[in-house]
Each structure stands twice: as C-alpha cells, then as structure tokens.
N, C-alpha and C positions, 0 to 999 in steps of 0.2 A: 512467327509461324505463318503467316497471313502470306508474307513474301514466298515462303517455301512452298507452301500449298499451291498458288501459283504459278511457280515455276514450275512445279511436277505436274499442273495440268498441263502446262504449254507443253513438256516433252512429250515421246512418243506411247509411254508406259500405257500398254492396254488396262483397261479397268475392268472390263466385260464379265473377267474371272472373279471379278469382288462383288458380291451382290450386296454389302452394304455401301457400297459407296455410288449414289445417287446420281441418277440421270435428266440434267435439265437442261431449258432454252436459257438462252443468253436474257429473255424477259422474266422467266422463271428466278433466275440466280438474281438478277437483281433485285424482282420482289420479295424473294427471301434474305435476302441481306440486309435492305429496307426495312422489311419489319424486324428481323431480330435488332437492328441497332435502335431503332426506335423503344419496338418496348422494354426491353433492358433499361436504357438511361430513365426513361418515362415511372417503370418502375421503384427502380433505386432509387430514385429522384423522392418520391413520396414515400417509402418505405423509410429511407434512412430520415427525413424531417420528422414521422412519426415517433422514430427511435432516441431523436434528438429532444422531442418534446418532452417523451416519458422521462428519459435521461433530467431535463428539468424539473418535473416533476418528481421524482425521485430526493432530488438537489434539495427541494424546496419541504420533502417530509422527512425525511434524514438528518442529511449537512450536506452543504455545498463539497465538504473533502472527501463526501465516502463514495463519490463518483469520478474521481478526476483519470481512474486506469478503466474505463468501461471501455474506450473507444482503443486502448490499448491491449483488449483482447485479443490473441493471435490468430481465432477462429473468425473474429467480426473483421480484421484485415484481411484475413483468405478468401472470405466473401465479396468482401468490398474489391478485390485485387480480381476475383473472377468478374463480376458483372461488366464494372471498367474493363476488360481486359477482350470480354465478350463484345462489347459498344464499341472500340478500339478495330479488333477483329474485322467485326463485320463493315467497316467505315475504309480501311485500307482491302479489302476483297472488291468492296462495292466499286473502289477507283480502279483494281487491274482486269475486273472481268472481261473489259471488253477486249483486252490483248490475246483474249484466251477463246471466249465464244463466239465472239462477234461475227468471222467468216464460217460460223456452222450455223444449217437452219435448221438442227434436226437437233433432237436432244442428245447430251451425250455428259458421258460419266461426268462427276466434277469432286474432288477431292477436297477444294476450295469452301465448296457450296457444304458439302457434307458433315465437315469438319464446323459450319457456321451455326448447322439447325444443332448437333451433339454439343453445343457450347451455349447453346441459347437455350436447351434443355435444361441442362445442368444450372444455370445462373437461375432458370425458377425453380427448383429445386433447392438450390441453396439461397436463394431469396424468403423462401419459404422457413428452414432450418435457422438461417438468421433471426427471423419475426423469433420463434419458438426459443432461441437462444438466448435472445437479450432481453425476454418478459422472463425467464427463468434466471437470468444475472441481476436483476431488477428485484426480486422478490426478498425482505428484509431477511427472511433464515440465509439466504445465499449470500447476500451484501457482511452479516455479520460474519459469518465463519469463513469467506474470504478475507477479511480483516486481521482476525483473531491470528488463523494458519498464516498470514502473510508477517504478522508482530513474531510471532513464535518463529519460527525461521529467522528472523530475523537478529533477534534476543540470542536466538543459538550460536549464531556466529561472531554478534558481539560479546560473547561472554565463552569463546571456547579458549581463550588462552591466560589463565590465572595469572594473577598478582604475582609477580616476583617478590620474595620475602627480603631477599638479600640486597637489594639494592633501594639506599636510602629515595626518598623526594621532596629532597631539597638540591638544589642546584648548586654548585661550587662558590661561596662569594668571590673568588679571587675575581678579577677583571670586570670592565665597567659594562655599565648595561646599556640596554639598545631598545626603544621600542620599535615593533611592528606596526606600520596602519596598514587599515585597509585601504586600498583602493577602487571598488564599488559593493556594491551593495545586494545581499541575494541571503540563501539560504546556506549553513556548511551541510554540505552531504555525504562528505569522506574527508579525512585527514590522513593524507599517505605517509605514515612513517618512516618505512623502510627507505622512498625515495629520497626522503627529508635528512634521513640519516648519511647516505652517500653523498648526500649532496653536500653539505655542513663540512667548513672547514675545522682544520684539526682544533682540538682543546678550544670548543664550542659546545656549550648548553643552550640550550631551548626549553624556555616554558610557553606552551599552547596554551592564550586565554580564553580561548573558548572551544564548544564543544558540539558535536554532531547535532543538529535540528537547530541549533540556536541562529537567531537571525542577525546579525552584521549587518552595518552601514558604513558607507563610506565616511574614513576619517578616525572609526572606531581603533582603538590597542586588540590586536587578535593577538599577538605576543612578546616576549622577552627572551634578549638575546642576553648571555655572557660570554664576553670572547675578549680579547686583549689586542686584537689586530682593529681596526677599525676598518680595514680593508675587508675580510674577515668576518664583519658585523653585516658590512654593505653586499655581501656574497651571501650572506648566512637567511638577510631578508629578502634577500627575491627568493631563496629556496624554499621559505615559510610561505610567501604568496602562490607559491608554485604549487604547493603542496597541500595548499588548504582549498578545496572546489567549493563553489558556490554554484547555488542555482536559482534558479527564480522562485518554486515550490518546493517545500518538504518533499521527503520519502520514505517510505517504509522500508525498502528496503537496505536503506543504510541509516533509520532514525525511529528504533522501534519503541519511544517514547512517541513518535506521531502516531501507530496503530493505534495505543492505548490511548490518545487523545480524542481519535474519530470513536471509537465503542462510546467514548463518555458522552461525547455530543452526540451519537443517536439516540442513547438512554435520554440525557435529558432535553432532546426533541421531544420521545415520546412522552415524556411525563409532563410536558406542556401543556397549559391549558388548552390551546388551539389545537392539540392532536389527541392528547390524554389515550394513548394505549400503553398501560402498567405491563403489557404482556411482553410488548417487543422488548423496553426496561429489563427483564425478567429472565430473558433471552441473553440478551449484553450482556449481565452479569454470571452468569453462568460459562461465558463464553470468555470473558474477562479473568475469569480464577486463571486461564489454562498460560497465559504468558503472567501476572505474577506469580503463580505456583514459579514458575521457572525461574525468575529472576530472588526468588524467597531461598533456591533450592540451591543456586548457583554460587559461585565466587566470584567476587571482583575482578571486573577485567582487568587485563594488564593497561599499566597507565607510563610505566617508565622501559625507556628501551634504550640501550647501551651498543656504541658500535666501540671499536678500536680507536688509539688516538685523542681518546677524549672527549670524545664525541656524544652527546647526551640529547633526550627530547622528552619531557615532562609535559603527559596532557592534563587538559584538563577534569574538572573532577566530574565523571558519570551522574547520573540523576541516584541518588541511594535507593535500598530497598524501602526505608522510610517514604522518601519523593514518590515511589511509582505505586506503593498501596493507596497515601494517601488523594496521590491524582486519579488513582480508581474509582475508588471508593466516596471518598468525599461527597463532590458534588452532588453524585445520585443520591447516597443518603440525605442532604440537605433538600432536593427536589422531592423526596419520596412521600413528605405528609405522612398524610394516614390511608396508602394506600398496602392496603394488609402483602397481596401479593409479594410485594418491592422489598418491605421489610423484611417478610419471613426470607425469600431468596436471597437478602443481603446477609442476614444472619447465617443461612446456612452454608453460603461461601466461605466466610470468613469463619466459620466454624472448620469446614473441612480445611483451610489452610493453613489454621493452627494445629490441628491435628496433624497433618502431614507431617508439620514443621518436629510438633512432638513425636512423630514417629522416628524421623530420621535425627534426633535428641541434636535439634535445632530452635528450642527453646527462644538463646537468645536474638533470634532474628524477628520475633514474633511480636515486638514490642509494638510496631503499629498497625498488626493485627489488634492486636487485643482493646488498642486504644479504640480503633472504628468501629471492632465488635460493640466496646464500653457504650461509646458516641450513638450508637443504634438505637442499641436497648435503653438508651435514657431519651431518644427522643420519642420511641415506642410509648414510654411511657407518661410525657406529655403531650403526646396527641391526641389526647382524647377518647381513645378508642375504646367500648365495654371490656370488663376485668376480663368476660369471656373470649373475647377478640384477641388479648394479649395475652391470655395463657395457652390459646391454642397454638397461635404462632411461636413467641419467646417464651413462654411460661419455663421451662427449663434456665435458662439465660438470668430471665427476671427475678425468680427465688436466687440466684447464687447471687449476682448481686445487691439486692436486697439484702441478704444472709451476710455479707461482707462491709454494708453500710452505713455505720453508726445512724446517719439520720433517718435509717428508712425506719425506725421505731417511730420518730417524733411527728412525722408528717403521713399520713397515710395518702396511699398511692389514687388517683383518682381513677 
C-alpha cells in the first residue's frame, strides 16, 4: 500500500478536489512519518510485554494450560498485524518521499502522508481496544466458559457418529501380525480414518493402540497390523504413521478430555492453599456439569469403520462415561475439605446430572454419578463440619443415606 500511495502521489492526479487528503512540505511528511513509526513500535513494544506478563501471571494463578490459545485470539492478531503493518508503512513512505516532494517547496496534497496519520490513528485506537480485550480474556469467568464452550464443541463432534452395532471388534485372526512403532515423539491429535482406510491394502485390519490426547514416544506400539502379504503389512504401516498426527501440545479441539483436564486444574489451583478462592472452584463446577451432562447424555462414538475388500481399522478404546465423571469430579472432591461452598455445588451438580440422566430413563449411566455423589456426602461427613453446617448443605443427601446405612445406627455421626 505504501508503494501505491506513492506512485499516485508522483502521477499527475489533482488532489485540490479532496479536502481530506492533506497538504505538506517534503519536511512535514517526514516528520510525520518519523513519528508515527516511532510511536507505534515504541508503544506496541510495551503494551504487548505488559500483556505478556499478565499472560504469566494468569499462567501462574490458573495453570500454565488454560493460557496457551490467548495469543491465538484472531482479534489480538488483527491488532498486532495493524500496529506492525502501520511501523512498516510508515518506514517504506519515509524512504520514497523524497522521489515525490523533494523538487516542491510549497506544500501540496500527499495521499502518502494522509493515509500514514489515518493508520497511526486507528493502531492507537486499537492499541487501546487490545489493553481492554486481553484484561477482559484474562479475567477467570472468561478463561472458564472459553474452556467449557470450547470441550463442548468439541465432545459434539466426537460423539456425533454412533457406535455401529453390527459390526463385531475384534479383528479377523486369519493372518500374522505386524507391529506399529512410532517413530518420534509428541502428542496424537487426530487419527484419520477415512485416509487410513484408502490407504490400507486389500484384506487388511488394523488395531489403533492408542488414542486422541495420549502422548507417544518414540519407539512406543501405536498399532497392530493383520494382513497376509507382508509386503502389505510394510505399506499398511507407513499408512498408520501417516495417519496418526502428532504434535508437540494437547488440543481441545480434537482432545476434549484435555478441556476437562484444564477446568480441574483451575479448580484445584483455586482450592490451594496459596490461592484458596472456593468461589472460582464453584464456578468450574458448574461449568464442568455442561460437557459431562453431554458425554452422560450421548452414545459412544463410533470406534470401528469398514471399507471394501476387507479392509478394517479398530480404534482405540475412548475415555468412558465412568473415566470422564470421575476425572471431573474426583480430585476437586478430594481438594474440597471443609469448604461448605465446594461441597454443596459438588453435590448439587451431581445431583442435577443424575436427575437428568433419570429424566431421559438413563438410569444406567448414572453409576459413577451416584458413586461421587456417595464419595461427597461421606466426606461431608467426616469433615468435621457442625450438624448445622451439614444439613443445611446435604442434609437431604445425608438422611437418605444414612436411611440406607446399616451402620449409621451403631456410630453416630459427628
């Protein structure tokens, strides 16, 4: 743009008719070009260290994981892309002004020039809108529910195509087997099937030994070939390596076992001694029901896919509805003490997602709900807490099992 502008001042185009487009000395243009490049970089320069510190900060009362897409905001790159773009600007204008003004000693239009102050307006403007953006992406209600919405999405699309009923998962014994290594070391963060499947020579099965999030090292079994060619075998495992991506970090949005991982680690940041806010905890949790409500509510994804030819690919086995309540729920229960708040909110999740589950007469999914529910309210009731404390909270909960418990006669509750 910088070139353009210049050339349209060097031709003949009268400007006279455009009253915004700005009339200066060859000394004028440079000192404005000079200063917008300057303060632009000068700014951005301390603006984004600031953002990078909070950014640490953040890192350091969180988790280091529930920061790693800030800088990958598309709003904090369109920012970043004008400033730069403005310091740029004005740095290639400052070198062709003098082919343009140089032989006038009189001011005159500059389209150049014009176009440098409307660009150096706007980058503090949006200098500004940045500061106010990434204290507002920063703040734990925003960090959580960017999380949660980003698992949930997530969840939806690994779980929108059902279990096939019809087709066994077991692999055909005929023909010898083959293993898979890896060959480096990273994260999986998709497993392409459909390529996997074309790819795969005929009357070829494949079992995928592992699974989306899990981490692989060089050398590890990622999977099992059946095939009878051996030629066949040595075709079948470059297309398993082909097909399995690795990367250096997790992602949420192909490993929504990692969302529910960061909600846990902020919870039990919070509930740390060194930060001790039950509230943020409180927050998690509630925000935490809304991707396993989904994964409670859902069917198993599909794990086997079948092409022509004989052609098969057996993944591995998903995290269970069991795995991902308990990795919810657990540790913050075991973090939570005697801090009333934490309890009562664990309780009444785990309450409404057994209700759900009973609503939609999904009963038997609800087994380790009910076990965490159990696991709560019996540490509720070792904690210490006055009888008054624990009926206001679980006092519902507490009588039914109580009411169910042979030995709650023989020991009274303290």
């Amino acid at each position: 743009m910088a070139a353009l502008a210049i050339w349209v001042d060097s031709t003949s185009i009268d400007f006279e008719g455009f009253p915004l487009v700005l009339s200066v000395t060859i000394t004028g243009a440079r000192a404005i070009a000079t200063t917008v490049a300057g303060a632009t970089i000068t700014v951005a320069a301390i603006v984004f260290s600031i953002t990078a510190l909070s950014t640490q900060m953040a890192a350091s009362q969180y988790s280091p994981r529930t920061v790693g897409d800030f800088f990958d905001d598309p709003f904090q790159q369109m920012i970043i892309g004008l400033v730069v773009g403005t310091f740029t600007y004005s740095l290639v204008i400052l070198a062709g002004l003098g082919d343009v003004l140089d032989s006038m000693v009189e001011a005159s239009p500059s389209l150049a020039v014009t176009l440098d102050i409307i660009f150096g307006v706007l980058s503090v403007i949006g200098i500004v809108a940045f500061i106010n953006h990434s204290l507002r992406r920063m703040q734990i209600d925003s960090v959580v529910r960017r999380i949660a919405d980003r698992t949930l999405d997530s969840m939806r699309r690994d779980l929108s195509q059902p279990t096939e009923t019809d087709v066994t998962e077991t692999p055909p014994p005929a023909g010898e087997t083959h293993d898979v290594i890896a060959r480096r070391t990273g994260w999986v963060t998709k497993i392409d099937t459909e390529s996997l499947l074309e790819s795969l020579p005929d009357s070829t099965a494949v079992r995928i030994g592992v699974r989306v999030g899990e981490a692989v090292s060089e050398g590890d079994q990622i999977a099992t070939i059946w095939s009878e060619d051996p030629d066949g075998a040595e075709a079948a495992g470059s297309a398993v390596r082909s097909s399995i991506r690795l990367a250096a970090q997790r992602s949420i949005t192909t490993d929504p076992s990692f969302g529910v991982r960061q909600l846990v680690d902020i919870a039990l940041r919070a509930l740390s001694p060194g930060v001790n806010d039950p509230t943020t905890a409180v927050d998690v949790l509630h925000h935490l029901k809304i991707p396993i409500r989904e994964v409670l509510l859902s069917d198993a994804p599909k794990r086997v896919f079948v092409s022509d030819k004989g052609r098969r690919v057996y993944l591995a086995e998903t995290p269970s509805r069991t795995d991902y309540v308990h990795t919810a729920f657990a540790e913050i229960r075991l973090a939570a003490g005697n801090q009333l708040s934490v309890i009562e909110a664990l309780v009444e999740v785990l309450q409404d997602l057994a209700s759900e589950l009973r609503a939609a007469d999904l009963m038997s999914r609800a087994t380790a709900v009910e076990e965490e529910l159990g696991l709560t309210i019996e540490m509720a009731r070792r904690s210490g807490l006055p009888d008054s404390d624990l009926e206001r909270v679980v006092g519902d909960e507490l009588e039914s099992q109580e009411g169910s418990d042979p030995r709650s006669s023989e020991s009274p509750r303290p």
